[in-house]
N, C-alpha and C positions, 0 to 999 in steps of 0.2 A: 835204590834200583833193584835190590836185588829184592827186599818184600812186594815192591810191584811187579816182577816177573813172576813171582812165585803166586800171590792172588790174583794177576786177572790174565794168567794164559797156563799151560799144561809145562811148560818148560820145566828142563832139571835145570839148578843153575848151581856152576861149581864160583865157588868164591875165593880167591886168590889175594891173600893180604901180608901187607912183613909187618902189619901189626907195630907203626911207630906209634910216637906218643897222640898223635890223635884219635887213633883207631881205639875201638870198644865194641868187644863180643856181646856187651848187654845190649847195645842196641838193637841185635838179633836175637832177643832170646823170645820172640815167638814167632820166629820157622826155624830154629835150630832143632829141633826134631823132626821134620818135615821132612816124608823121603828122599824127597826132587832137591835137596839142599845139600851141599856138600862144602867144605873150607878145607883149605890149604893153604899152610902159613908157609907163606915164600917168597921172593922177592925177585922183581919183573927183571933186575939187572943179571941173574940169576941165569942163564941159558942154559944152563945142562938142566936144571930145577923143572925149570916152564916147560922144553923139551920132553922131561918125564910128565909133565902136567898132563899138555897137550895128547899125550901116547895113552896115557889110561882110563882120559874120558872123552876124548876123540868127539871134539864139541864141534856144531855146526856153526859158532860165533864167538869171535870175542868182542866184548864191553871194553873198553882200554880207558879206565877212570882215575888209575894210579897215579897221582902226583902229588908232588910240595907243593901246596898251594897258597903258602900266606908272606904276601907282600910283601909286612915284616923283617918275618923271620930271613925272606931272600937278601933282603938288602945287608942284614947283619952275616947271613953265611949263604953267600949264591951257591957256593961249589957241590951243596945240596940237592940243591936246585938242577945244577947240570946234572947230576951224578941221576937222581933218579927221572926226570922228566924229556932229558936227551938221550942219555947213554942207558936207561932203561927202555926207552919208547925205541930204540933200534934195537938193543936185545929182544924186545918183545915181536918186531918188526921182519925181525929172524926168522925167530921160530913158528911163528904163522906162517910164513910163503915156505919154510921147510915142508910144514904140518901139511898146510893146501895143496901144496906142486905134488905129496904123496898119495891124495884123495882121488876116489874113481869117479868120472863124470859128472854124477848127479849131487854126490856131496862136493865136490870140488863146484859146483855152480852154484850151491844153496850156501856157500860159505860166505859169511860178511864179516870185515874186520871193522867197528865203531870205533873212532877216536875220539874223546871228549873233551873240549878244548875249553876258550873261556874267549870273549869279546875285549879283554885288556890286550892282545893282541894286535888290536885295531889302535890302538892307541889314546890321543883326549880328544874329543871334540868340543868344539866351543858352544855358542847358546843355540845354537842349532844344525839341523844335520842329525842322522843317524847312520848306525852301521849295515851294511848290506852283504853281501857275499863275494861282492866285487870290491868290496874297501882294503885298498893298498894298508901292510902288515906297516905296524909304527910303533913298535914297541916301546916303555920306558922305563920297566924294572926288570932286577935280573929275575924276576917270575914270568912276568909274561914273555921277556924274550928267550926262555927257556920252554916255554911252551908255544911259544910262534917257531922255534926251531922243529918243534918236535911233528908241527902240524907239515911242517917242509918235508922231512922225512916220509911222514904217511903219504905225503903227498907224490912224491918221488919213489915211494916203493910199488905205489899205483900204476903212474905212469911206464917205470919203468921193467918192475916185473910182471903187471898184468894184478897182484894182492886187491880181491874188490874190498877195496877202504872206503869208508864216509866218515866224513870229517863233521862233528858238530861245533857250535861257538855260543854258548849261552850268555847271560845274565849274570849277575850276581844272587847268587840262592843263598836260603833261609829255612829255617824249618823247626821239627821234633829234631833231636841226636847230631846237630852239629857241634863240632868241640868249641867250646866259647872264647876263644881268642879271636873270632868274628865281630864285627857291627854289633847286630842283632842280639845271639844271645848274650854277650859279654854285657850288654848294656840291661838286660833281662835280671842278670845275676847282681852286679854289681847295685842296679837302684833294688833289687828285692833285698838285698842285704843292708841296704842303707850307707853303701858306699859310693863313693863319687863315680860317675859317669862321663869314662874322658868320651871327647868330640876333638877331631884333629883340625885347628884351623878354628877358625868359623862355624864349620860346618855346611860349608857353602857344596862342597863338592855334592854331584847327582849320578847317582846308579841306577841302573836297569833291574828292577829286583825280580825275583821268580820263584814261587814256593817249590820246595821238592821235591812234592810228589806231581806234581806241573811239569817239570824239568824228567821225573822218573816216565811219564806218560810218554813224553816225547820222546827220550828214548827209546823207550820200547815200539811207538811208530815207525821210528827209522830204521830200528832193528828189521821190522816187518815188511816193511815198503821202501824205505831209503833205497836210490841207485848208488851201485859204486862208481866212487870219483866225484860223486858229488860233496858237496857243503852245506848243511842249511844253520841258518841262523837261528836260536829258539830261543823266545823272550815272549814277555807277556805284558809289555806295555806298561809296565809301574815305574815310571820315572822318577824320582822324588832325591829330595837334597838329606842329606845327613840327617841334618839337625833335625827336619822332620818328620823323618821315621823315628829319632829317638825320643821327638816330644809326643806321638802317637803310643810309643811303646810307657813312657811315663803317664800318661791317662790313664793306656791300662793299667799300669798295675795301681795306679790310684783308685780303680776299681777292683781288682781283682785280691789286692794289699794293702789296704790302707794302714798308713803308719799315723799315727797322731804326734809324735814328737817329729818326723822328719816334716810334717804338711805334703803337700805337692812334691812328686817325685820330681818334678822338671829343677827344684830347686839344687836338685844332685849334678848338673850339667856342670862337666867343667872343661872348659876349652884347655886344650895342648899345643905344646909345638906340633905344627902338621908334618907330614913325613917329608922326604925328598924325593922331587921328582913326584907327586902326586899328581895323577889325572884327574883334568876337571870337571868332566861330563863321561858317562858312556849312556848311548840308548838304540835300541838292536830295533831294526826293520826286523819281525817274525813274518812277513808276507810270503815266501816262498816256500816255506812249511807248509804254513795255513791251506795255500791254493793245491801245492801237488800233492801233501801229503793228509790232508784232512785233518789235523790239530792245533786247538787252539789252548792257549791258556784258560781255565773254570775257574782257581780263585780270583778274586779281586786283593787289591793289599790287605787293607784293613782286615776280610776275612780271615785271611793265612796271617795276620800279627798278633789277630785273637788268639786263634787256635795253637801259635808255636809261642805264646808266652802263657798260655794256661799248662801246656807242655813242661813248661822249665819249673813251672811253680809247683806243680803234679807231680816232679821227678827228681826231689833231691840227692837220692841213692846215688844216680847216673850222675847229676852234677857234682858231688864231692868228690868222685870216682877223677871226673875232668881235671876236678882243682888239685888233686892229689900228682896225678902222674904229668900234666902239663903246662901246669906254671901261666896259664892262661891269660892271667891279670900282670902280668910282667911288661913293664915297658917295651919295645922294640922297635929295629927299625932307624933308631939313633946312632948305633954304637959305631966301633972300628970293626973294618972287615976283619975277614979271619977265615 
């Protein structure tokens, strides 16, 4: 999000991170000299911090993208979960309507607060059906129902202070620079190393998948045109089951890596206990984006699994950097809470 605001509009964008173990300033390091670029290692739970944020660059928007977002890791320690995606999504909820209620008319009206949510939210659905803006919240991990909390909040600071919020709900995204305890890259690193390839289950479950910079686009639409109070949903129509995004992703690197002792990457596939509680479909209605706000998703799958596994192969610096500080390849999701 933040190298898309910075190439296709004139925006300064301040960046605001506490810098956990997924986070990495390489992935920025070409607009980290960029005047219009600025960071601030802070933490959204933070309120006197954001407070000072907000006072010294006196921004006309915030992005609200900070969260725990892995499935996982909530199941094994929710209280994470709550700590930064509840009880940071109202500190941060704070000091916005503080920041706003002090603004003079015309910045007070050009102000938008974006929430960036997720379609887990919505809960499972079965072989058919999809999600829409009116799909009743049915959470079933303590992620998503840490973040269908946090969407109640925005929602309720809306109504009830007047805060112009927009709520968005995507996909599941993929890309360049995600940390790889994800689907996608983990299975990227794992079969390029010639290590086994878990698949949770069967592999039977299906996600709504979105590339990044698809997902960075839309944002920045709704940034531009989005009403407050509203929700749109943003997805790009790539429905597909587990297993075969990961036997796409083993093609390619049977092209991109050929191994002659391992054969066929697919022979790395190794099915796992599946998680608990695992949803078995999501797939996002984008219609109400597309028509009000003129964006559609431009990659297709395949394009965007090319491009973000020549990525991983192109970029071992950044990837040892992941395996070093986050344990990435570590089971999860199993254990005793805590």
């Amino acid at each position: 999000m933040v190298r898309n605001l910075l190439q296709s509009t004139q925006r300064t964008v301040v960046n605001v991170d506490k810098l956990t173990y997924a986070a990495n300033l390489a992935s920025l390091k070409s607009v980290e000299t960029n005047a219009r670029y600025h960071f601030e290692h802070a933490d959204i739970c933070d309120a006197r911090r954001i407070a000072d944020i907000l006072a010294a660059y006196r921004p006309t928007a915030i992005v609200h993208l900070a969260a725990e977002s892995h499935v996982d890791r909530s199941i094994d320690a929710p209280a994470d979960f709550i700590e930064t995606n509840i009880v940071g999504t109202f500190a941060l909820l704070q000091e916005a309507r503080r920041y706003w209620e002090s603004q003079d008319g015309s910045r007070r009206d050009a102000f938008r607060f974006i929430h960036v949510s997720t379609d887990e939210v919505f809960g499972s659905l079965g072989a058919s059906g999809v999600f829409s803006e009116e799909t009743a919240y049915a959470p079933n991990s303590p992620y998503s129902a840490s973040k269908a909390s946090s969407d109640h909040l925005v929602r309720a600071w809306h109504a009830t202070f007047g805060l112009p919020t927009i709520i968005t709900n995507c996909g599941n995204n993929f890309g360049p620079c995600q940390f790889p305890e994800k689907l996608i890259p983990l299975a990227i690193l794992q079969g390029s190393a010639g290590r086994k390839i878990p698949v949770y289950g069967r592999g039977e479950n299906i996600r709504d998948w979105i590339f990044v910079d698809d997902h960075a686009a839309a944002l920045t639409r709704v940034l531009d045109k989005g009403v407050p109070g509203e929700t749109y949903n943003i997805g790009a129509r790539n429905e597909r089951r587990n297993i075969d995004v990961i036997r796409l992703i083993c093609g390619l690197l049977d092209e991109m890596t050929p191994n002659a002792t391992i054969g066929k990457h697919e022979s790395l596939i190794d099915f796992v206990p599946d998680r608990p509680g695992h949803d078995l479909r999501y797939a996002i209605d984008p219609g109400k984006i597309e028509r009000t706000l003129g964006w559609r998703a431009s990659k297709t799958m395949e394009a965007a699994l090319r491009t973000t596994v020549r990525w991983y192969l192109d970029n071992p610096q950044w990837c040892e950097r992941a395996r070093r500080e986050g344990e990435f390849a570590v089971r999860r999701g199993l254990g005793a809470a805590r």
